[in-house]
C-alpha positions, 0 to 999 in steps of 0.5 A, a space after each residue: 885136329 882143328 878142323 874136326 874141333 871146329 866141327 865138333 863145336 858147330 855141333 855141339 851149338 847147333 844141338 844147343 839150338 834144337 835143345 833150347 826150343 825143346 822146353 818151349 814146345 814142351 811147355 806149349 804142347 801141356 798148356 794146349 791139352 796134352 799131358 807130359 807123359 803124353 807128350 815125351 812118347 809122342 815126340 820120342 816115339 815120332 823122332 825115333 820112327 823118322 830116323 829109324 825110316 830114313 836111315 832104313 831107305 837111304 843110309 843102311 850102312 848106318 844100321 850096323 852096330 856091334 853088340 857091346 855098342 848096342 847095349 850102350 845105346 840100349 843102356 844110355 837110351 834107358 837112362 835117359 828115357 827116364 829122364 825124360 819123363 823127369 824133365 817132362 813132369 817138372 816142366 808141368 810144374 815149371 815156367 819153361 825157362 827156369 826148368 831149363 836154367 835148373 836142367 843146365 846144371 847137367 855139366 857138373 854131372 856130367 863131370 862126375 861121371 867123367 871122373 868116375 870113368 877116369 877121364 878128368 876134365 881140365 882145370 879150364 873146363 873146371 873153372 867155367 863149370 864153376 862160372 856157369 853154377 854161378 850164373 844159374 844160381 843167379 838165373 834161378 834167382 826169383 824171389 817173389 815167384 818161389 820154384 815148386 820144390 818137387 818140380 825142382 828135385 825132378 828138374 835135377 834128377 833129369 839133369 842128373 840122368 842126362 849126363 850119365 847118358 853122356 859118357 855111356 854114348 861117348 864110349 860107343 862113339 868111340 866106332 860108331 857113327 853119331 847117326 846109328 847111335 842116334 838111332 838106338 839111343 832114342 830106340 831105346 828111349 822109346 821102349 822106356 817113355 811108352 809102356 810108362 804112357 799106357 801104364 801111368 796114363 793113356 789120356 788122349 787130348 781133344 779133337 781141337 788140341 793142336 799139334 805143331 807143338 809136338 810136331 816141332 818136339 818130334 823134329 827137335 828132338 831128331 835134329 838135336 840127337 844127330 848134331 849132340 853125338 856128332 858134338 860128342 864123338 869131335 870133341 868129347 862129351 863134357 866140351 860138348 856139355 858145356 856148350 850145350 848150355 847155350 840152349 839155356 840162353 834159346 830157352 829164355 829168348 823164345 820163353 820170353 816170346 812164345 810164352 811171355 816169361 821174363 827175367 830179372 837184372 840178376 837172371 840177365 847178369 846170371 845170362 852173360 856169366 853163362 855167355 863167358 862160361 861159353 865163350 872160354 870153348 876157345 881156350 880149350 885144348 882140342 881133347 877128343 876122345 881116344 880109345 885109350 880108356 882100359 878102366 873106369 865104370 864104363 870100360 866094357 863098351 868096347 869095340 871088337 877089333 872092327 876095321 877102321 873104314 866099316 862106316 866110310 868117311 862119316 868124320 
């Protein structure tokens, strides 16, 4: 159980990783020419052509999902498409690190849905929930340089839909390998960030426009899936939550580099609060998730009676 804890949290900081240079390309790709619309089907697009190809040539037991798992990856995708282009749209109005210091209030959501499934977190990961609210309010301290409200509310929205998604795959983990419900969720997140491209924009950038940008989108994007469902089926969708805020920290530390964005004392206090919220991961019983979940909003995703070794040894 330790070993898989362990693994679990490597995981869930490694997908942390990838996340935190998501705002950063993110920002780097608008501020070159490319719209947001434009930049979240290209880079879920891409991300969800690569895997779909290298899963198809070399892992194809990966392929395999029964029916009530793939409306979950159908549901979770769809949610979080349209998260996406919340998150996307904010950030034309943001500096990448405050989109993202507001977008990492995504674990008290997360909270929320988990409650609403039954599944209670413990009074630990209550207090660094409670810490790490502290340290963003902090971090979105900014008195001088006042945030743009709607580009505020559609930070939050996206943070509100990102956590849904959560516990929508953490059901589906329950019997289904991290690598084909990355695979189906960003299927389904392209089918919602596409048609919302040709619909709302069809703009293409300049022959001139580089794009590393989104290139480096595109392999965050597959890096971080993979690693942010294995973190989830190891040790559950809110631990992983909470240690996905160490992307807030990567966010600041590149914005600041690529972008010349900078904080404030407060925002930096605001910074080791978050660090402590993170650092209590230690303290945490190991509480993966079970198969004990009868009620609850999402209690429909549930696996048919499949035989325990169908995918091989992927834990």
């Amino acid at each position: 159980m330790q070993k898989k804890q362990t693994a679990g949290i490597l995981a869930a900081f490694s997908s942390a990783f990838f996340l935190g240079l998501a705002p950063v390309f993110g920002k780097l790709a608008i501020n070159q020419g490319f719209t947001p619309f434009a930049v979240v089907a290209l880079r879920t697009s891409f991300a969800a052509s690569i895997l779909l190809v290298v899963i198809t040539l070399f892992y194809r037991q990966y392929l395999y999902i029964f029916p009530v798992g793939l409306a979950g990856c159908m549901l979770a995708g769809a949610i979080n498409g349209l998260g996406s282009l919340f998150y996307y749209l904010a950030l034309e109005r943001l500096n990448a690190s405050v989109g993202q210091l507001l977008y990492s209030l995504y674990p008290f959501f997360v909270a929320l849905w988990l409650v609403l499934d039954h599944q209670p977190p413990s009074r630990l990961t209550f207090i660094r929930i409670a810490l790490a609210t502290i340290a963003v309010l902090l971090l979105t301290s900014i008195p001088e340089r006042s945030a743009d409200p709607i580009g505020v509310l559609m930070m939050l929205g996206a943070a509100t839909l990102y956590a849904m998604h959560l516990p929508i795959n953490q059901r589906v983990l329950y019997e289904v390998p991290a690598p084909t419900v990355a695979l189906y969720t960003l299927l389904a997140m392209s089918a919602v960030v596409a048609p919302a491209y040709l619909l709302f924009d069809r703009s293409w950038p300049q022959m001139n426009t580089p794009w590393l940008p989104v290139i480096g989108l595109t392999f965050v994007t597959v890096f971080s899936r993979i690693a942010l469902f294995l973190g989830v089926k190891k040790i559950g969708g809110m631990q992983t939550a909470l240690l996905g805020l160490a992307e807030l920290l990567v966010a600041i530390i590149f914005s600041t580099i690529s972008l010349g964005e900078s904080l404030t004392l407060l925002q930096w206090i605001g910074a080791a609060a978050l660090g402590v919220s993170l650092m209590l991961v230690m303290f945490e019983s190991p509480t993966p998730p079970t198969h004990s979940g009868r009620s609850g909003w999402l209690s429909w995703i549930r696996a048919p009676g499949l035989p325990k070794d169908i995918f091989g040894p992927y834990e």
